[in-house]
Structure formats: C-alpha cells, structure tokens
LORO-110224 format. One record per atom (N, C-alpha, C): residue number from 1; residue in three letters; y negated, x, z. Coordinates in steps of 0.001 Angstrom, whole numbers, plus 500000, padded with zeros to 6 digits. Layout:
N
i	aa	Y	X	Z
NUM	ALA	Y	X	Z
...
***
This chain:
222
i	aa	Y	X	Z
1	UNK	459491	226784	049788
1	UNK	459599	225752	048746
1	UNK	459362	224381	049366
2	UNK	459014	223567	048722
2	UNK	458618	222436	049225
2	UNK	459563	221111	049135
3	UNK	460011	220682	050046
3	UNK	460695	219898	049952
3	UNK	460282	218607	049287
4	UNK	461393	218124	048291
4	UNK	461260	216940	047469
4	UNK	461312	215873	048157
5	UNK	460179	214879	047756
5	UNK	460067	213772	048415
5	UNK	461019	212538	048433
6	UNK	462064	212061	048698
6	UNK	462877	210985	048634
6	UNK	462220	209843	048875
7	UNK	462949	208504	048186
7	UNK	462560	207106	048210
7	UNK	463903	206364	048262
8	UNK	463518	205210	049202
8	UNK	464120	204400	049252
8	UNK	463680	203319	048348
9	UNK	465046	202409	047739
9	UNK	465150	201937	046605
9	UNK	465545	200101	046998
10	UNK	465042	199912	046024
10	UNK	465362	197904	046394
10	UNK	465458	197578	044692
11	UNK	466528	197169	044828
11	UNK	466643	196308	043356
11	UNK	466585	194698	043413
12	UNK	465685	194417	042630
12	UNK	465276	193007	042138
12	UNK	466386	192104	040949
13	UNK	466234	191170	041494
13	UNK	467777	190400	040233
13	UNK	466814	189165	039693
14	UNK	466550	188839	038693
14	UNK	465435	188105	037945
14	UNK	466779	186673	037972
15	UNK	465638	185660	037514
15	UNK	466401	184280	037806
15	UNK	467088	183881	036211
16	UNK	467527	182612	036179
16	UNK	467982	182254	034852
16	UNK	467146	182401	033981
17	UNK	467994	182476	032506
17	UNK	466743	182168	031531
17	UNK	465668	183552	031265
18	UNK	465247	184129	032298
18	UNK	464236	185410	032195
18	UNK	464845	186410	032428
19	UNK	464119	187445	032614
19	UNK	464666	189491	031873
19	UNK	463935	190051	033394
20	UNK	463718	191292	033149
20	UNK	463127	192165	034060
20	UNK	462121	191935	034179
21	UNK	461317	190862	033256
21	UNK	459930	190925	033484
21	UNK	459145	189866	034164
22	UNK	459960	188998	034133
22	UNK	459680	188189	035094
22	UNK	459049	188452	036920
23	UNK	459134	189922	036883
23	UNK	458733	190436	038180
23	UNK	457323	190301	038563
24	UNK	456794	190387	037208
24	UNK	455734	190007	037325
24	UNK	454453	191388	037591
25	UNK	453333	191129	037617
25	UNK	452505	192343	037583
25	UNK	452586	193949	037805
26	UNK	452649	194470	037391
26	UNK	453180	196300	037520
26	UNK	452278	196857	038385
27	UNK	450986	196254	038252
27	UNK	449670	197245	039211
27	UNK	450303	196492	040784
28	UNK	450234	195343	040551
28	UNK	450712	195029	042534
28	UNK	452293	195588	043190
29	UNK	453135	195861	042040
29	UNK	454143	196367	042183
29	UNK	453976	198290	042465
30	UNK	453226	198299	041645
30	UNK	453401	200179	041870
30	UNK	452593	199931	042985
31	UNK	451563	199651	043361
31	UNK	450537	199741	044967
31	UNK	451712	199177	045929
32	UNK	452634	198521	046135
32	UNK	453795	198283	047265
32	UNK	454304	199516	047244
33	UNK	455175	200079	046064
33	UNK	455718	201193	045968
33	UNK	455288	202027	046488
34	UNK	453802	202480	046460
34	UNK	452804	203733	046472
34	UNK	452776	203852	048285
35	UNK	452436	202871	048535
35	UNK	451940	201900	050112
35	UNK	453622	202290	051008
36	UNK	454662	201979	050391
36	UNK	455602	201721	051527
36	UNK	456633	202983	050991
37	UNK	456549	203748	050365
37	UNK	457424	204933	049481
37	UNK	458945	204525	049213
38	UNK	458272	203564	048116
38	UNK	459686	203014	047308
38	UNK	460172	202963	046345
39	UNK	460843	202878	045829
39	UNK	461485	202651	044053
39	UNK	462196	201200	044234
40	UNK	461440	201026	042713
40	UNK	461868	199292	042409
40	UNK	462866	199547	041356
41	UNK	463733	198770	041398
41	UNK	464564	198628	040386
41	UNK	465344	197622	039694
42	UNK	464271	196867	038353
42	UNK	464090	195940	037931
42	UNK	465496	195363	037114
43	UNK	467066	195125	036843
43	UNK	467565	195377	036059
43	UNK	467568	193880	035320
44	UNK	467845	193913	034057
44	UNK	468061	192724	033251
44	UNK	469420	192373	033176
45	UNK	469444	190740	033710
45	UNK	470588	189952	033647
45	UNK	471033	189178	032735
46	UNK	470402	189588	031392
46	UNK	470997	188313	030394
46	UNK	470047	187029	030681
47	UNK	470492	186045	030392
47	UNK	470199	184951	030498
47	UNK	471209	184057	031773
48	UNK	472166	184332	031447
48	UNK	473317	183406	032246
48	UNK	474354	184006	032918
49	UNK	474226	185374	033317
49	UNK	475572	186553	033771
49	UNK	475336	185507	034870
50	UNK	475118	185330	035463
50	UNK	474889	184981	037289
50	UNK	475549	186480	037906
51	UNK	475497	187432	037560
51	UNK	475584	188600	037885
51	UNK	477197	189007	038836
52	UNK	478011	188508	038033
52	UNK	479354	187967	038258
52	UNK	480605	189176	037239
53	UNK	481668	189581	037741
53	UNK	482270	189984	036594
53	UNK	483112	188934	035909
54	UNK	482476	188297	035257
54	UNK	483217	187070	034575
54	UNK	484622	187315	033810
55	UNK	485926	186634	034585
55	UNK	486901	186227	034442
55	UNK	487450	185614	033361
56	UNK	486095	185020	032653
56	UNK	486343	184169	031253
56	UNK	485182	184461	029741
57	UNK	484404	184805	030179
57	UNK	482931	185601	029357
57	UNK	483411	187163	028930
58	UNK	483655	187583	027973
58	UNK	483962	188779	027298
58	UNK	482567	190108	027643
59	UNK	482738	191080	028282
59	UNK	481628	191793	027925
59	UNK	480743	191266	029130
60	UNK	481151	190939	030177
60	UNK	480624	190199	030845
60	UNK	480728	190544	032344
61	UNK	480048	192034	032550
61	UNK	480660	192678	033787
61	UNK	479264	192982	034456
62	UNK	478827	192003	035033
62	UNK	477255	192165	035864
62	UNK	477666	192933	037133
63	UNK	478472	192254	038097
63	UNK	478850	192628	039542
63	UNK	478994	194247	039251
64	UNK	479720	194874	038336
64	UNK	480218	196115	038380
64	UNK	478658	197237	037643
65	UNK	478308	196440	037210
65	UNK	477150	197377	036803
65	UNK	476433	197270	037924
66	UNK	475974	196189	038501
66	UNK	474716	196220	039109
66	UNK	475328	196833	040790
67	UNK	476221	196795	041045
67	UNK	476983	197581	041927
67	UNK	477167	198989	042308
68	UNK	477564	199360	040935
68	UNK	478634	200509	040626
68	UNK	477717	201371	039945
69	UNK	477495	201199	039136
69	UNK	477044	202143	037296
69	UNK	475688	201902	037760
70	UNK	474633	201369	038215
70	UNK	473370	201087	038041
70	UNK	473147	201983	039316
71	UNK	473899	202198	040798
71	UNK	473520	202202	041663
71	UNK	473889	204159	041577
72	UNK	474288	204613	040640
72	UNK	475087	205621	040590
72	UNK	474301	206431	039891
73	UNK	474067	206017	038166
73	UNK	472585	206180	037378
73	UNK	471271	206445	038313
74	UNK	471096	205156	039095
74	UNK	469305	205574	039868
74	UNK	469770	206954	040856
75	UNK	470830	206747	041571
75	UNK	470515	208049	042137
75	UNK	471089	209864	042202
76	UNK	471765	209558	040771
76	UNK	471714	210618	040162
76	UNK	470503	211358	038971
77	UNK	469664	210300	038928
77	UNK	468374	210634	038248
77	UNK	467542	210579	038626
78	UNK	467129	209801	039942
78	UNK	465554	210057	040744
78	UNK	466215	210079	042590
79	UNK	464911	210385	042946
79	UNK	464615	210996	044299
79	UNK	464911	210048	044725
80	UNK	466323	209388	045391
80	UNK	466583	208301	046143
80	UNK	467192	209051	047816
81	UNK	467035	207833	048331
81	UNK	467814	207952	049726
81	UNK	469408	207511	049274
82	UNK	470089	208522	049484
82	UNK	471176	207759	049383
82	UNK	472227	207570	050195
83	UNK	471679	206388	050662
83	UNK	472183	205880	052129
83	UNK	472021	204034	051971
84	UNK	473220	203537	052152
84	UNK	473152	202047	052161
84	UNK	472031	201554	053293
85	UNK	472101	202413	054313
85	UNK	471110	201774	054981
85	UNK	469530	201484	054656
86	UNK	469207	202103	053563
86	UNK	467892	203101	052998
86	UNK	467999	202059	051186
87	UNK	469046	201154	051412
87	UNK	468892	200528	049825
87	UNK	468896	199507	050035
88	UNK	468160	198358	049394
88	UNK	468271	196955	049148
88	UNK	468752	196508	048120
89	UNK	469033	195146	048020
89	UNK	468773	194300	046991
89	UNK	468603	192828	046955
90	UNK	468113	191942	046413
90	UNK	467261	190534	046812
90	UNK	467133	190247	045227
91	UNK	466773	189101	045148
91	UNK	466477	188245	043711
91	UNK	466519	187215	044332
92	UNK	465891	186409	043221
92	UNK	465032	184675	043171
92	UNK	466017	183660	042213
93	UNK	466432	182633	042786
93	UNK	467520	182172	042359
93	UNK	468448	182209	041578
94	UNK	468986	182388	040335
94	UNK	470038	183161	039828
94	UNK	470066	184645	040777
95	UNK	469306	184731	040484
95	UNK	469473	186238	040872
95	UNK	469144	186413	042483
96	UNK	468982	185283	043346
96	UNK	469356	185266	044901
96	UNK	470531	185156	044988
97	UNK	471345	184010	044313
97	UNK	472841	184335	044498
97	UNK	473361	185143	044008
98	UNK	473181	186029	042987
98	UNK	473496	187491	042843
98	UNK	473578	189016	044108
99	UNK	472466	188372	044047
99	UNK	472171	189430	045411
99	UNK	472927	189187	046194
100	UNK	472844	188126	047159
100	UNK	473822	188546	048373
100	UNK	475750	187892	048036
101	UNK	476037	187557	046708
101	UNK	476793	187675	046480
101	UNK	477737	189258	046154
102	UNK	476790	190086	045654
102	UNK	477115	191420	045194
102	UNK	476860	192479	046451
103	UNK	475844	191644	047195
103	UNK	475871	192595	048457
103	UNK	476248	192575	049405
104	UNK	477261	191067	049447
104	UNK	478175	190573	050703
104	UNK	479699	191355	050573
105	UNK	479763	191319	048730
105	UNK	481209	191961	048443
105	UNK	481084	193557	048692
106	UNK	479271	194011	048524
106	UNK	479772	195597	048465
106	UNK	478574	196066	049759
107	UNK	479120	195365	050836
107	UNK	478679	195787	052392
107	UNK	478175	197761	051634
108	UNK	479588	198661	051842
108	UNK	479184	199528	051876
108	UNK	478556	200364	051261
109	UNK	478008	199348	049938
109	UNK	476639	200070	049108
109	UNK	474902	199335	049343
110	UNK	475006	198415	050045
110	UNK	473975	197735	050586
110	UNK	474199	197220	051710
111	UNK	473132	197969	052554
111	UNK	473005	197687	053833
111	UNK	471695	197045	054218
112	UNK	471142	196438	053005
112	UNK	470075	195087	053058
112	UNK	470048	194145	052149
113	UNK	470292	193292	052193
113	UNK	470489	191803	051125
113	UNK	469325	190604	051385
114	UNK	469163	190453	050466
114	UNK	467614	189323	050491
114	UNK	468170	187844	049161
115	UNK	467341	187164	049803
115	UNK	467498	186014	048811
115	UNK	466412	185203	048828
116	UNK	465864	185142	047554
116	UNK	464924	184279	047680
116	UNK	465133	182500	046553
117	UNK	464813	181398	047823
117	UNK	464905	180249	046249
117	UNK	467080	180476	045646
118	UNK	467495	180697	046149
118	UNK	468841	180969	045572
118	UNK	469797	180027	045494
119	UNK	470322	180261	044323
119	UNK	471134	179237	044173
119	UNK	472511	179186	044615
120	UNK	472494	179327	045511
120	UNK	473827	179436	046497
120	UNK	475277	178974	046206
121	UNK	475332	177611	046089
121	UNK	476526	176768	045872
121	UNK	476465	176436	044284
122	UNK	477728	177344	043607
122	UNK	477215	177126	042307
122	UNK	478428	176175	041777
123	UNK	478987	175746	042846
123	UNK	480003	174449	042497
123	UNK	479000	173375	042018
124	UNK	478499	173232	043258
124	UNK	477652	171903	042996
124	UNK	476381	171802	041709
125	UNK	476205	173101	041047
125	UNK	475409	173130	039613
125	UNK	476616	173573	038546
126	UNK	477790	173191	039088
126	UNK	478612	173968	037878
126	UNK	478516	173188	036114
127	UNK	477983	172318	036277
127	UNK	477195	171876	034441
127	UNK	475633	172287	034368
128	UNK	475156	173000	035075
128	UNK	473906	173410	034634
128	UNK	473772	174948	034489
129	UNK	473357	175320	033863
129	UNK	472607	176896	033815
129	UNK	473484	178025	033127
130	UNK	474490	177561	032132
130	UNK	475435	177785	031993
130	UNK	476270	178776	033010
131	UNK	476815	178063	034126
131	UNK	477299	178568	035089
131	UNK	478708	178251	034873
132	UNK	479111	176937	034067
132	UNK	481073	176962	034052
132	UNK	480848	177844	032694
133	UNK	480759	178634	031775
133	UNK	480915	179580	030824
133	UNK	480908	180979	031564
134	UNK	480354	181143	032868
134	UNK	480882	182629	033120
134	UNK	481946	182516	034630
135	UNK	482100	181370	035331
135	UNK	482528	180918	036435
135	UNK	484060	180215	036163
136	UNK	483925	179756	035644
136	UNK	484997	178482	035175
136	UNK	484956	177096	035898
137	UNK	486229	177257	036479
137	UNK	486205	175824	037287
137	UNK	486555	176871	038786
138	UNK	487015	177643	039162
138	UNK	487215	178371	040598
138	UNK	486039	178393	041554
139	UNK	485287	177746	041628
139	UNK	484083	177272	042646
139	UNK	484002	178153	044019
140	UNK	485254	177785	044723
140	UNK	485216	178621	046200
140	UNK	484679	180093	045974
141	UNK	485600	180401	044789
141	UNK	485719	182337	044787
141	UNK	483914	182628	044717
142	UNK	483415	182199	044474
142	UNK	481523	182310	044165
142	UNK	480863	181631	045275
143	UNK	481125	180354	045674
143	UNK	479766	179684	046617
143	UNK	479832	180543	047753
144	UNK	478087	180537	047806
144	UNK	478401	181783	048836
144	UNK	478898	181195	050389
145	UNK	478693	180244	050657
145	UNK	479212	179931	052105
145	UNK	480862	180722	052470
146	UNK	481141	180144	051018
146	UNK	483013	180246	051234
146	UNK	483031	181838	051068
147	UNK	482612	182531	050797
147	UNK	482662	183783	050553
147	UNK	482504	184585	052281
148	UNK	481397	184071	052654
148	UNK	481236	184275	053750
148	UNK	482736	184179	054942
149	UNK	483340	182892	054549
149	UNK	484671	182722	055697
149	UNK	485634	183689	055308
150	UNK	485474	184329	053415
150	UNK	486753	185076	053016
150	UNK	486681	186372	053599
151	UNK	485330	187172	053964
151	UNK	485296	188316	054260
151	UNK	486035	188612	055258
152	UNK	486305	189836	055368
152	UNK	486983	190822	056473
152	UNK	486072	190670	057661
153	UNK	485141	191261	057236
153	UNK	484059	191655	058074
153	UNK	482728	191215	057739
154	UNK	481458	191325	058475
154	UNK	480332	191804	058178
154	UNK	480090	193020	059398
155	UNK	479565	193713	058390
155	UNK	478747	195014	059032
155	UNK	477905	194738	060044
156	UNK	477919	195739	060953
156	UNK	477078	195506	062476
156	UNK	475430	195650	062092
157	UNK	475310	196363	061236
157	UNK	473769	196686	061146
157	UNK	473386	196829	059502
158	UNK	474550	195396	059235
158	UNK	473408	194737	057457
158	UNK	472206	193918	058480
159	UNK	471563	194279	057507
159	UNK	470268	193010	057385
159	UNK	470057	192124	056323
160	UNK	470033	190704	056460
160	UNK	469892	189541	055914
160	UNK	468673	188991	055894
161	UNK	468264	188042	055089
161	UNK	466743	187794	055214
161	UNK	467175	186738	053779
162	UNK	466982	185731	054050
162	UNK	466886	184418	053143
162	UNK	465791	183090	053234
163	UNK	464839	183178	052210
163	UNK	464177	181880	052008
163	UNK	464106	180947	051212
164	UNK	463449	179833	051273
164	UNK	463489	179134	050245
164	UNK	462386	177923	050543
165	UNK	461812	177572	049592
165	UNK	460628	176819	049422
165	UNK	461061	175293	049816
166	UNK	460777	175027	050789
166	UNK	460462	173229	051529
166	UNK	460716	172571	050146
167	UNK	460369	172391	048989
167	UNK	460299	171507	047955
167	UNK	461267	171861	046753
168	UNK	461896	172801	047258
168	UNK	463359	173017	046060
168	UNK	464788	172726	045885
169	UNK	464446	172779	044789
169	UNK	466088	171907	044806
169	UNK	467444	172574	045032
170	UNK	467320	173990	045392
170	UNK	468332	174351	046139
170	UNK	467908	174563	047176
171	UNK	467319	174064	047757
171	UNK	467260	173999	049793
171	UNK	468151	173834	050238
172	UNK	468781	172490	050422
172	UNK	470205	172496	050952
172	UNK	471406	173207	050916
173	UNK	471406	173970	049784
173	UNK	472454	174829	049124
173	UNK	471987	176524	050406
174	UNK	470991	176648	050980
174	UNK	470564	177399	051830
174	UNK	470479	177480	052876
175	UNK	470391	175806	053058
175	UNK	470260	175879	054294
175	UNK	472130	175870	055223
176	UNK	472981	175341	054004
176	UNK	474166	175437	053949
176	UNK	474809	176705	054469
177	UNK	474217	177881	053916
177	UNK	474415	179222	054246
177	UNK	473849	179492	055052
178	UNK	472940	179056	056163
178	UNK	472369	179613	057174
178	UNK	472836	178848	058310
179	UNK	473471	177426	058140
179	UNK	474606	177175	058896
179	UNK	475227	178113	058930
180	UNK	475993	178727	057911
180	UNK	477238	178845	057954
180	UNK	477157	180351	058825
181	UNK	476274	181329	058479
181	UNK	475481	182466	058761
181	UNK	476059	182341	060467
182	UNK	475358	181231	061082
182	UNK	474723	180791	062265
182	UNK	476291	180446	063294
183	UNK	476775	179841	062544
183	UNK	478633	179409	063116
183	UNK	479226	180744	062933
184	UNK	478866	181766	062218
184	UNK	479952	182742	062435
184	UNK	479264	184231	063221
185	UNK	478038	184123	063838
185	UNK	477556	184677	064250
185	UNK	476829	185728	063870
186	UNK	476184	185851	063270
186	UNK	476073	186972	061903
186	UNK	474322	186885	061869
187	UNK	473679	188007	062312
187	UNK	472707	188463	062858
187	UNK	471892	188059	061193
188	UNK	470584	186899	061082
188	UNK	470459	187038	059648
188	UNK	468450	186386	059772
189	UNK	467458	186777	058972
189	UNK	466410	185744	059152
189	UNK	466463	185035	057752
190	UNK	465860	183622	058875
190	UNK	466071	182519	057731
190	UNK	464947	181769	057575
191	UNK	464200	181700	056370
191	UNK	462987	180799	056627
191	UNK	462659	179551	055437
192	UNK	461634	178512	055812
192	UNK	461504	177667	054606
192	UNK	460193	177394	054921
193	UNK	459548	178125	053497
193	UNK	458256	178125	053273
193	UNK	457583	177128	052606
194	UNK	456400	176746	053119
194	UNK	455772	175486	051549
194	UNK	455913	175908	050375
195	UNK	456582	175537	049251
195	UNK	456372	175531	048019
195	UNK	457897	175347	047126
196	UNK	457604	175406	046044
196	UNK	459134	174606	044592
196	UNK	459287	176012	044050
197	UNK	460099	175740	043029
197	UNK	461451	176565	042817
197	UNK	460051	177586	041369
198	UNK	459391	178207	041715
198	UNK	458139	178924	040709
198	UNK	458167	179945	041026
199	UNK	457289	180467	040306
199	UNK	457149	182099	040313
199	UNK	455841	182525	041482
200	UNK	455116	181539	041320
200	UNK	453623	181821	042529
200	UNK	455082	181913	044199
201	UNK	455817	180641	044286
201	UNK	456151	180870	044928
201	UNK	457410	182091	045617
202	UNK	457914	182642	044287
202	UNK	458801	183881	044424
202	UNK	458120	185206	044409
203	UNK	456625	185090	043567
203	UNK	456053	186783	044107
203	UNK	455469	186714	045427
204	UNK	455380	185652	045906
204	UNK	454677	185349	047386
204	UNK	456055	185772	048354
205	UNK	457009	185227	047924
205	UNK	458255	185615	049022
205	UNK	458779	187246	048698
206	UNK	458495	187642	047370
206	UNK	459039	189130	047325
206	UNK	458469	190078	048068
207	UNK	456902	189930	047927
207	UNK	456597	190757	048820
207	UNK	456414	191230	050171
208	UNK	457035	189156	050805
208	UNK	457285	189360	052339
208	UNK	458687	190149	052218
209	UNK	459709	189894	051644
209	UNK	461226	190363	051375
209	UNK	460940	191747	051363
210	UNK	459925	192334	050562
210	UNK	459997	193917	050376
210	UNK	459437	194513	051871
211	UNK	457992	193906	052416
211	UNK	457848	194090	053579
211	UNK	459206	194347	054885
212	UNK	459913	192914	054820
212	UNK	460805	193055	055958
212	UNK	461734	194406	055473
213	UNK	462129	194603	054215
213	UNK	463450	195678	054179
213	UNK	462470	197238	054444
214	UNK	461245	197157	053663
214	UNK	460772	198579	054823
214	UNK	460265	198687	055564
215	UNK	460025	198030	056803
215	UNK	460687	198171	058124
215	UNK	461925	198105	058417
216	UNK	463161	197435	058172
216	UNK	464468	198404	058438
216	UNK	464518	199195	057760
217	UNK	464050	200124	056682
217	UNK	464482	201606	056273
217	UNK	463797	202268	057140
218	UNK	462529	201767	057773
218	UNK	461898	203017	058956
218	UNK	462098	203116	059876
219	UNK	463088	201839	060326
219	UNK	463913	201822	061691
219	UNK	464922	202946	061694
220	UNK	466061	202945	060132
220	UNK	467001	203748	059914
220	UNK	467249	205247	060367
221	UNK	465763	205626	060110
221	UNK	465037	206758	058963
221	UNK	465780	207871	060698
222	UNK	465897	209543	059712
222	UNK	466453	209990	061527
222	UNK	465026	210924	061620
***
C-alpha cells in the first residue's frame, strides 16, 4: 500500500478591515504549495478580532479558534504533519500581531511564528482600528514586547522571522520587538525591507516568510 503523502501546514492571518482573500492570487499560491509540499491555511478574522479572545467583545474568541479548533479541524481532515515543528503561522499587520501573539502564547502548537508589517504595540494605536472595542484599556496584557518579559520561557528551537517595510508606520513598534527579542536573547531574524504598509509589499514578504519556514520544516524532517 502506498503510503499517504503528508504536508506541512502554515496559516496566514489577513490584516484589518480584509477576509481570507486578501492573500491574494490562488495560481502563485497553489505553485508555492505544489513547489515546497504545503498546505495554506487562509482563516478569516472579521474585520477587527485582532485575533484576541476578547475580554469585552461578546462572541469574540479568535485566539481559541485559531489556536485550538482550527488547528485540530485541519488536521483531523487533511494530510498534515502533525508536529509543531512542521507548522507555522505569520500574518501582515493585524494579523502579524496575531501571529506571534497566538504563537508566543501557544509555543507548543507552533514551532514557527512570522510577522510581517505588524502591528505590534497596540497600546500606542489603542483609538485606531477598532482595537479599544476588543482590547479595552489593559495594553501590557497584548503589546507584544511586554508579552515577551511575561513568558516562562521561549522554546529552544521556535523560529522567528519578522519584517517590516523601511516606510511604515509600524516600524518602530518592530523594531521595539527586536530590541526586545535581542536583550533577552532569543534566537530570531529580523529584517527592514524598502517599501509601506501595502499589499505589493506583503505578497513580496510572504513568500520570503513561506520560503524561510520550509527550510526549517526540512531541517526538522527525520
């Protein structure tokens, strides 16, 4: 009998304001897939979850789906690796601070976190994007720097990988975290590419992001 082919899986977190589709073209997406033997997994965030289990927003449980229930669903229904080391996840600002917010809290279901363009410090936008309607006023418990000092731990062999475009307006909010990355010793790549807070410039960084995470799944691989 022939053994079934497994894939390793990377989920994408779309930014404010846009859905799953914002990913943008399906033919350059399935040829990555086809090319590096992967499964994408596009999920829709609402408009304003910031992918948070909101404390004050009713019905409002992103972190636990996109965690828990989503990660449980893909690989009880398709050919996944199921191995944190063998899964990603990454998104483009809303949905960069999603990502390694959800993948800093759940080390042991992702053992690769990406961020692209992210909006990191969501104190300092807390009147824009409707971010105090699912946040409140508790700032620390979310920016990711501070999140970073609350942890226990980080894992010996997560991989990190964060960029952000020279001309955006959360640069600093990144580069903040790659201080902070950098003071606590925490093995991470960090880059700042030409370009503003767009989509030319986020399918240009996804597909370096998808590049770097498979090569660590083929590092993993036994």
């Amino acid at each position: 009998k022939k053994e079934e082919r497994k894939y390793n899986v990377i989920y994408g977190l779309h930014g404010w304001g846009g859905s799953f589709r914002t990913f943008g073209r399906k033919k350059k997406k399935k040829k990555l897939a086809d090319e590096l033997n992967l499964i994408f997994v596009f999920p829709d965030g609402k408009w304003n979850s910031w992918y948070i289990d909101s404390k004050i927003k009713e019905d409002s449980n992103y972190s636990t789906f996109i965690s828990r229930e989503l990660i449980e669903y893909i690989d009880e229904n398709y050919s996944t690796i199921k191995d944190r080391r063998q899964r990603a996840i990454t998104g483009f600002s809303m949905g960069g601070f999603g990502a390694l917010y959800n993948g800093l809290k759940n080390q042991e279901i992702f053992g690769n976190i990406g961020s692209i363009s992210g909006g990191l410090d969501v104190g300092h936008f807390r009147n824009k994007w409707g971010i105090r309607k699912v946040i409140g006023d508790n700032w620390h418990e979310y920016n990711i720097k501070d999140i970073l000092d609350s942890l226990k731990k980080i894992e010996k062999d997560i991989n990190i990988i964060i960029d952000c475009g020279d001309k955006d307006f959360f640069l600093e909010s990144n580069r903040e975290v790659h201080r902070k990355l950098e003071k606590l010793c925490i093995s991470h790549k960090y880059s700042e590419e030409m370009g503003s807070h767009n989509k030319k410039y986020w399918s240009e960084s996804l597909e370096r992001q998808i590049r770097f995470f498979s090569e660590k799944f083929n590092k993993n691989k036994i």
